[in-house]
KEBA-327925 format. One record per residue (C-alpha): residue in one letter; x negated, y, z negated. Coordinates in steps of 0.2 Angstrom, whole numbers, plus 5000, padded with zeros to 4 digits. Example, Ala and Ser with C-alpha at 12.3 -4.5 7.8 and 13.67 -1.06 7.14 Angstrom:
2
A493849784961
S493249954964
This chain:
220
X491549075046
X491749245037
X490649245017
X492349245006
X492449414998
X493749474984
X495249544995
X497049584995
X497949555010
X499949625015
X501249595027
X502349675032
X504049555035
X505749665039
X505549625057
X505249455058
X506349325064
X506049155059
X505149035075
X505848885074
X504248785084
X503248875069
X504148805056
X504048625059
X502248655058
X502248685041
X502248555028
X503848465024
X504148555008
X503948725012
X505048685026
X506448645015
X506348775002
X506548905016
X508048815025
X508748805011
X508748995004
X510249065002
X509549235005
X508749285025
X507649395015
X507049275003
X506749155019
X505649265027
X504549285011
X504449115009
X504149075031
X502849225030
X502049205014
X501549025023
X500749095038
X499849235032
X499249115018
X498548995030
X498049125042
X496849205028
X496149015025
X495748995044
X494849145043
X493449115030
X493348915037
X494448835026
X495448735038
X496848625032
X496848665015
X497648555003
X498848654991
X499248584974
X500048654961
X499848674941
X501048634927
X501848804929
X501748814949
X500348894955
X499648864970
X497748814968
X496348734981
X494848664975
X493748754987
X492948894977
X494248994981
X495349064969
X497249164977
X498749224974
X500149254981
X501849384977
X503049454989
X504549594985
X505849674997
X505049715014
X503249655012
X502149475006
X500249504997
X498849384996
X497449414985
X495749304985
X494349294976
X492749184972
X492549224956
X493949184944
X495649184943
X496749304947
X498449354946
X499449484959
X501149544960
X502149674968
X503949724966
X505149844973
X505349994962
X507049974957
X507650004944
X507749884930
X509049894915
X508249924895
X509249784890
X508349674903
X506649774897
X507149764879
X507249564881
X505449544887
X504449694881
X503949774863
X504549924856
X502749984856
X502849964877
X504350034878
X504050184868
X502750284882
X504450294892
X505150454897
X506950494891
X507350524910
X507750484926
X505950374929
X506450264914
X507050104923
X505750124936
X504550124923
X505549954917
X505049894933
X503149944932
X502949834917
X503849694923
X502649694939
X500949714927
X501349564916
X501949474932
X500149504937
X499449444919
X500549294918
X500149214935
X498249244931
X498549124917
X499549024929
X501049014916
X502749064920
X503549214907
X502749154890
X503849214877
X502649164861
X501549304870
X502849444878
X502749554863
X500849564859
X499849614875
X499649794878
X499549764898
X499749964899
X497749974897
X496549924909
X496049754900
X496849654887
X495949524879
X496749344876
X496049204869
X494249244870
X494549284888
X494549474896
X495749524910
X495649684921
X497149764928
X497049864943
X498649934952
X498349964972
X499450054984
X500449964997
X502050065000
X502750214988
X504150114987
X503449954979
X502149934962
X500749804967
X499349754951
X498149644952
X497449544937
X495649464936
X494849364924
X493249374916
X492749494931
X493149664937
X492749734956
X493749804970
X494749734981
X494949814996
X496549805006
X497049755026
X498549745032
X499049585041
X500249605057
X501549475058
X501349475076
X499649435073
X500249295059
X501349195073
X500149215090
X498749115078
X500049005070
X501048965090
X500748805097
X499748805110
C-alpha cells in the first residue's frame, strides 16, 4: 500500500475498444450508462474513466471502494481520500488528494461561440480577450477553469455565482473559503485546471496506459 499523495492521473482512450468480460465487472450502473451512450466516444470515457478510477484505488489499498454521490453528483468515498474526475475528446484525468477537496477538468480546445460565453461569463471576464483568431479558444479556457471551480464545490453550473468569481487569478475566495487554481499540461490540444480547496501544492502527473488499465482489471 502506497502513502496516498496529491496526484493527477491521465489516459489516453482513442484506441480502446470496449471488453465486454470487463464490463460486466463493473457495477450495474455504470454499466448501463455506458451501453446506453449514444456516442462510442462518450462510451469509452465513461468504460475508461471506471477502470483507471478503480485502478488508482487498488493502488494506494483502497479495495472495493464504495462510490456515492452528492446532491449535485459527485462522486465521493469516505476514505480520506478526496478525487476527481474529467474526461474530453481523446483522454480521461483522475486527480486525488488527502487533503480537501478538489475539482479537475479538462476540455478540448475548441472553440466555443461568445454567445455561449456571453451566457455564462461577465463582461469583466470576457473583456482580457483578444479581438482575434484565439478568442473562442479563449471561450474554452474559461469554461474549463470554472469547470474546475464548480466540481470542487461539488455543484453543477450555479448561476447565482457565474458572474462574480474572477477564476482568471490564481485563487478566488468564496464563502470564507480559498481555492487555488493551477493549470497542468496533458496534450497542446486540450486545457486541464485543477482547483483545490483550502490548500495549494503540486500535483505531479503519470500517465496511465490503457493496456495497463485492462491486464489489472482482466479476469483472471
Amino acid at each position: 500500500m502506497l502513502p496516498i499523495k496529491p496526484s493527477i492521473f491521465y489516459c489516453d482512450i482513442m484506441e480502446i475498444c470496449i471488453d465486454p468480460n470487463i464490463l460486466c465487472r463493473l457495477p450495474i450502473e455504470r454499466q448501463n450508462r455506458i451501453r446506453a451512450s449514444i456516442k462510442p466516444i462518450k462510451a469509452k470515457q465513461l468504460y475508461a474513466s471506471s477502470l483507471l478510477t478503480f485502478f488508482i484505488f487498488e493502488k494506494y489499498g483502497i479495495k472495493s471502494p464504495a462510490i456515492q454521490t452528492s446532491e449535485y453528483g459527485k462522486p465521493y468515498i469516505g476514505e480520506g481520500l478526496y478525487f476527481n474526475i474529467s474526461h474530453s475528446g481523446r483522454f480521461v484525468v483522475l486527480a486525488i488528494n488527502p487533503y480537501d477537496e478538489i475539482g479537475i477538468d479538462i476540455q478540448e480546445k475548441n472553440p466555443v461561440s461568445d454567445y455561449a460565453a456571453e451566457m455564462f461569463f461577465s463582461r469583466s471576464i470576457l473583456g482580457h480577450r483578444s479581438i482575434n483568431e484565439r478568442m473562442a479558444f479563449y471561450n474554452s479556457y474559461l469554461w474549463c477553469r470554472y469547470e474546475a471551480f464548480l466540481k470542487c464545490l461539488g455543484v453543477g453550473w450555479n448561476f447565482t455565482i457565474k458572474h462574480k468569481l474572477p477564476v482568471l487569478k490564481h485563487s478566488v475566495h468564496h464563502h470564507e473559503t480559498t481555492y487555488y487554481f493551477t493549470d497542468y499540461r496533458i496534450s497542446e490540444h486540450y486545457f486541464t485546471t485543477l482547483c483545490e480547496k483550502n490548500y495549494h501544492v503540486e500535483f505531479p502527473v503519470e500517465e496511465v496506459c490503457f493496456r495497463e488499465l485492462e491486464l489489472f482489471c482482466r479476469p483472471d
